[in-house]
Every structure is written in C-alpha cells, then in structure tokens.
C-alpha positions in Angstrom: -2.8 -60.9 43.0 0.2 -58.6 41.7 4.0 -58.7 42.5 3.5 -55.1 43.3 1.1 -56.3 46.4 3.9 -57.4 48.0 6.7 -55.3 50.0 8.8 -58.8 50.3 10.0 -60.6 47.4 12.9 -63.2 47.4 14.4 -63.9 43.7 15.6 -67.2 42.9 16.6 -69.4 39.7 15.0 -72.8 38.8 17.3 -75.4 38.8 17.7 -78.4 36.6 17.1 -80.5 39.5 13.9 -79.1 40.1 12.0 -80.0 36.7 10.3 -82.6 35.9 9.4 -85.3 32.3 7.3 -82.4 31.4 10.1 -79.9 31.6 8.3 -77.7 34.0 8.7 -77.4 37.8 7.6 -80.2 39.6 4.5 -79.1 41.4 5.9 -80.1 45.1 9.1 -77.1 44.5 6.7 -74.7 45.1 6.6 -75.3 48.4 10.0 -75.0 49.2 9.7 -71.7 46.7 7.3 -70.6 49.5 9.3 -71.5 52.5 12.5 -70.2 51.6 10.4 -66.9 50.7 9.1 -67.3 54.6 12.9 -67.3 55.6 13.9 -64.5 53.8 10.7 -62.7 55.0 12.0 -63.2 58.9 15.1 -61.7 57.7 13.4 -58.4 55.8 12.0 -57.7 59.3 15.6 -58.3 61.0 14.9 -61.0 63.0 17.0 -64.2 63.6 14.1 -66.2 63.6 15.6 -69.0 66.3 16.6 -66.9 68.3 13.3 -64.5 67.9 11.3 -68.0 69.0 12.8 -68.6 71.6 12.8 -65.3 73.4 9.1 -65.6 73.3 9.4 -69.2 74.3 7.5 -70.7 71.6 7.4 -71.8 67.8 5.7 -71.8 64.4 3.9 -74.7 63.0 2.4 -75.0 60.3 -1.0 -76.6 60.0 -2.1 -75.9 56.1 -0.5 -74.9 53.1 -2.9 -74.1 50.1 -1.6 -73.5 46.4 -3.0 -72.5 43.3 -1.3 -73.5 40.0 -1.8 -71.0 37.5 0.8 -71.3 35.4 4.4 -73.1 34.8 8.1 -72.4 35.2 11.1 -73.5 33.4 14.4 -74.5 34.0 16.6 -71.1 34.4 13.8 -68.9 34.8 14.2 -66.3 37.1 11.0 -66.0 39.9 10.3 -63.2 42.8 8.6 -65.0 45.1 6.6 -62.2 46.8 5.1 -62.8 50.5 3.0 -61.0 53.0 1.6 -61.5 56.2 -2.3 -60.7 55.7 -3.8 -62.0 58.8 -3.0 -62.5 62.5 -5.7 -64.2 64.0 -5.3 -65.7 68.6 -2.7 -68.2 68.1 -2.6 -68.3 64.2 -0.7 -66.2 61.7 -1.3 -66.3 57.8 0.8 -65.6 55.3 0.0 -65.4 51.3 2.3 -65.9 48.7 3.0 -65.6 45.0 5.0 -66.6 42.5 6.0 -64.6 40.1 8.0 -65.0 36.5 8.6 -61.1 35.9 4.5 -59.5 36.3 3.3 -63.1 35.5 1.6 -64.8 38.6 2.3 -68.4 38.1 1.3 -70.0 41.5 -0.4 -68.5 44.1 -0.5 -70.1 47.9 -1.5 -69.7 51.5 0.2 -70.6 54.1 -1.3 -71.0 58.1 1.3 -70.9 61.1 0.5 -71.9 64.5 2.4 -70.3 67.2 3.0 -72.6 70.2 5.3 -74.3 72.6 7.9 -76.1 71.5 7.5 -78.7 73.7 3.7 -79.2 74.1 2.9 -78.0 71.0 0.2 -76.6 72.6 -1.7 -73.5 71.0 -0.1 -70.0 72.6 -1.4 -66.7 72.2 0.7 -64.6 69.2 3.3 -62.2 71.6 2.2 -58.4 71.0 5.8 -57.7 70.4 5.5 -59.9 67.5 1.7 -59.1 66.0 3.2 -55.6 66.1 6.4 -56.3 64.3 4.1 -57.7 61.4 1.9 -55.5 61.2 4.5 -52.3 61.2 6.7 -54.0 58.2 3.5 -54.3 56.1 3.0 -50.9 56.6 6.1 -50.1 55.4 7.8 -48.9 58.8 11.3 -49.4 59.3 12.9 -52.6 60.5 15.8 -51.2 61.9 17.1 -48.3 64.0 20.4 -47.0 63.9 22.0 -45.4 66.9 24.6 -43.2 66.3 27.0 -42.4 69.7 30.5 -43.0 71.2 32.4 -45.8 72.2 31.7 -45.6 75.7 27.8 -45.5 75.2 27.9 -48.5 72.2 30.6 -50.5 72.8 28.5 -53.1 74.7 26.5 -53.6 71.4 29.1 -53.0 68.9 32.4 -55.4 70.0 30.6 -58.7 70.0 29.2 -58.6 66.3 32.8 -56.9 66.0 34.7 -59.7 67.4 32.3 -62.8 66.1 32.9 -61.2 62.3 36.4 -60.3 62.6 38.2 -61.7 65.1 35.8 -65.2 64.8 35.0 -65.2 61.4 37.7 -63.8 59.3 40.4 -64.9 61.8 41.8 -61.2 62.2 43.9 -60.9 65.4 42.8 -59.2 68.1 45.4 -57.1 68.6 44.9 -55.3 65.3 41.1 -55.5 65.8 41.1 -53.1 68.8 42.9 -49.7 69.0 42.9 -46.4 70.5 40.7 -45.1 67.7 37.5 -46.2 69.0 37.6 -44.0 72.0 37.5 -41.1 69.7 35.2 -42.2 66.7 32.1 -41.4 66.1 30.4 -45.2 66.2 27.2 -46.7 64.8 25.0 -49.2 65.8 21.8 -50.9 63.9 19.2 -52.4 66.4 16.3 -54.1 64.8 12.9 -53.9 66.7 13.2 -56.0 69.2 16.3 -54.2 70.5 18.9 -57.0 69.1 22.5 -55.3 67.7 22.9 -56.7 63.8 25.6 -54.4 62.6 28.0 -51.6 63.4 30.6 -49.3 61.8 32.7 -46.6 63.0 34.5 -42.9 61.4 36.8 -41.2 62.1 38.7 -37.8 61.0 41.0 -38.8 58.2 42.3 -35.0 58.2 40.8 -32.2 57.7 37.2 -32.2 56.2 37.4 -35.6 55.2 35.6 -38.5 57.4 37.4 -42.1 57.1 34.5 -45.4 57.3 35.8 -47.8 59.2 34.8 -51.5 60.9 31.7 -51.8 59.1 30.5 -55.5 60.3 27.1 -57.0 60.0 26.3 -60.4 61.4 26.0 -63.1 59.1 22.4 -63.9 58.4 21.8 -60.2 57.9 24.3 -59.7 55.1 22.7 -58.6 52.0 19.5 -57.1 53.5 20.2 -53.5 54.5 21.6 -53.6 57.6 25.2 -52.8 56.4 23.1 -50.2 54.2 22.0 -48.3 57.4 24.7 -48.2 58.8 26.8 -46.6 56.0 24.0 -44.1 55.3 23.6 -43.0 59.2 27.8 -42.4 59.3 28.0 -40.3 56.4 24.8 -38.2 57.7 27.1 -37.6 60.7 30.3 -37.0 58.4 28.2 -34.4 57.0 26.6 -32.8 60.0 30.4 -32.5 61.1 30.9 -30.6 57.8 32.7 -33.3 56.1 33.0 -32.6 52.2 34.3 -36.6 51.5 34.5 -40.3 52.8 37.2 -42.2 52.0 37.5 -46.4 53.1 39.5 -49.3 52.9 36.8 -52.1 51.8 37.7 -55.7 51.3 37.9 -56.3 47.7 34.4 -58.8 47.9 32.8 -55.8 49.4 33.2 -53.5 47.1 30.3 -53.7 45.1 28.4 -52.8 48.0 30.5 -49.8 48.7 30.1 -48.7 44.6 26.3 -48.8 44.8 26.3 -46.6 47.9 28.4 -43.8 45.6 32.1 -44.9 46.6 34.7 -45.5 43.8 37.6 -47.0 43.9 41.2 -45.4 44.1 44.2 -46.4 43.7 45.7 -50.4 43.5 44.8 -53.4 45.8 46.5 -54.0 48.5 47.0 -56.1 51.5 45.8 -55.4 54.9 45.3 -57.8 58.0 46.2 -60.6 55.2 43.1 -59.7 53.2 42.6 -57.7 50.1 41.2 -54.4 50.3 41.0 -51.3 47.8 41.1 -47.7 48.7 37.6 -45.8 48.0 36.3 -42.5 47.6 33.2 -40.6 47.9 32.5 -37.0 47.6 29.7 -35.8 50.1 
C-alpha cells in the first residue's frame, strides 16, 4: 500500500491527548484516524452524508473494522490518512485505509459498511445512484458540476445557500443581501451529483473589460473542499469568454487566502462593508 493509491487523503496532527506511557499513539486512535478520514471522504464526493442517507432512506453500519499496525506515530506528527472505496458488494460497501507519516505506511485498515434501514437495521440493497457515485470518484471523475446561467434560470438554487450563509450565518441584512444586480449578473451554481446546490457566486461588469466577483457562498460543511474553487474558476471562464482582461472582488479579510491562491492580490487598505472586513483584490485574466 502507497499514499499515492489513494485519491482521498485527510491530514491531521497527533495530539498530546492521544499518546500513550510509551509515547506513541494509543492503538485504539486509529480508528477514529480512520473514521474521520470516512467523513472527509463523504465530503470529497460532495455529499452531506445525513442528508444523502436519508434520501435513499437507509444508513451505514459498520460490521468489521480490521487494522494492521506497522509502524508508530508521535505526538505532533503530521499523518494523511488516505482512504478508498475498493469494493461494493449487495448490501455491503468496503473501504481501505492507510495511515501515512509522509511516504511511510504506519497502519493499514479495512473497514466493512452495511447499508440498511435505519429502523430495522435490516440489510438493503446499495442505491445505484450511490454504487455509481463511488465508483466515478475513484475514477477520478468530477464531483461537482457547475451551472453557469441567469438569475431567473438559478435563483431557485442559488438564494437559499445565499440567505442560510449570509443572511443566517453572518447576520447580514437582507435588505443589503438582495439588489437589482442579480437580474443582470451572470450567476453560478455548483451541483454535486446527486443534483443538491452547495455553492454559488455571481459577476458582474465592473466597467469596461473588467468583470467584478461577487456573492461567492458555499455551504458550511463544503468549505474548504473545492466547491468555492469551482465556482470561482467557472466565473472567470465566463469573464473571459465575455472578453474580460481582469477580475476585481471585495473578499472578507478570512477569505483572502483562498482568493490569493486562485491568482487574486490584494489592493488597496481594509475596509468595512456590511460590518465586516473586507480587502479589495485584483486579478489580471
């Protein structure tokens, strides 16, 4: 097994509270290692998993977890904990792990899930929908799909995560949420597979050859994993199509990292906007 066999791989830290009198990782973290790997797997393939569950009106239990203790980690080491689905059998879906410290494979595991009903807990049949959603990640297919389109085609999808992340989250009012703007932007909307709306953004002409990023909201439990990513890159392939030479934004000043890495940089002072900090930023197209 090599960290390169896996597409998925979730980085954590050891913590203090997680060694033991023989200053290694007690052998029963591991399994959490592996299960918080699982959760960040569900969200790699874009998928609340709850609310994935219950749509096919069932659940995962698991009925064996095997590991293999190769080697030992230390407090503030840095792991990847690399997963992959490998099988999908009726009713049973198995999933392999590793634990790595850099190349080195320290622990190795297997892990079986049972899908079922909630209630019964009574083997179902694995949903197509979902046997296919494995088995197109691990082939390295897309998770998400953006939509690109106007207000009036993607406002449906688009104001709810807008309103439950600004309007519910970040306590912006609503009258400075929604303008007139929208029915002229060019909007964006990232579904994943299964047809669910995670994220959305919206540009508009700033003047003249230049394309202004605006709105950009991603639910919560996708933050961090692309989706905001997608979005941003499917805007500015429009901004260019339109024959835009730059993007400018206002980013809020804990999202600006995210904007630097996609190429933006910063311009000008901080300042205040909807009673949050936000900084001006630039990017030549």
């Amino acid at each position: 097994m090599q960290r390169s066999d896996f597409r998925f791989l979730e980085r954590l830290r050891v913590r203090w509270s997680e060694i033991d009198a023989q200053q290694i990782v007690f052998n029963g973290h591991y399994l959490t290692y592996f299960d918080t790997a699982i959760a960040g797997y569900w969200r790699a393939l874009a998928l609340p998993y709850a609310a994935t569950m219950a749509s096919f009106d069932g659940d995962l239990f698991v009925r064996k977890a095997t590991l293999e203790y190769l080697g030992s980690a230390r407090y503030d080491d840095v792991l990847e904990i690399g997963m992959r689905c490998t099988r999908i059998g009726t009713s049973s879906i198995t999933f392999t792990g590793g634990a790595f410290r850099q190349d080195q494979l320290l622990v190795s595991c297997e892990l079986v899930y049972v899908f079922a009903d909630p209630v019964a807990k009574v083997a179902k049949p694995v949903p197509a929908e979902l046997r296919a959603l494995f088995e197109a990640f691990e082939a390295g297919e897309a998770t998400v799909n953006v939509r690109v389109g106007t207000w009036k085609a993607l406002e449906s999808t688009a104001r709810p995560i807008r309103s439950e992340v600004f309007i519910a989250e970040q306590q912006i009012p609503a009258d400075m949420e929604w303008d007139e703007a929208d029915a002229d932007a060019v909007h964006a909307v990232a579904f994943n597979r299964l047809g669910r709306a995670l994220g959305t953004g919206r540009m508009l002409e700033h003047v003249p050859g230049v394309a202004k990023i605006g709105r950009m909201a991603v639910t919560a439990s996708f933050r961090h994993g692309g989706v905001g990513r997608a979005v941003l890159d499917a805007l500015l392939d429009a901004a260019r199509a339109r024959g835009d030479r730059e993007a400018v934004l206002h980013a809020q000043i804990t999202a600006a990292p995210f904007y630097e890495r996609a190429g933006f940089a910063r311009r000008g002072p901080e300042f205040d906007e909807a009673g949050i900090a936000h900084v001006e930023m630039l990017r030549v197209l």
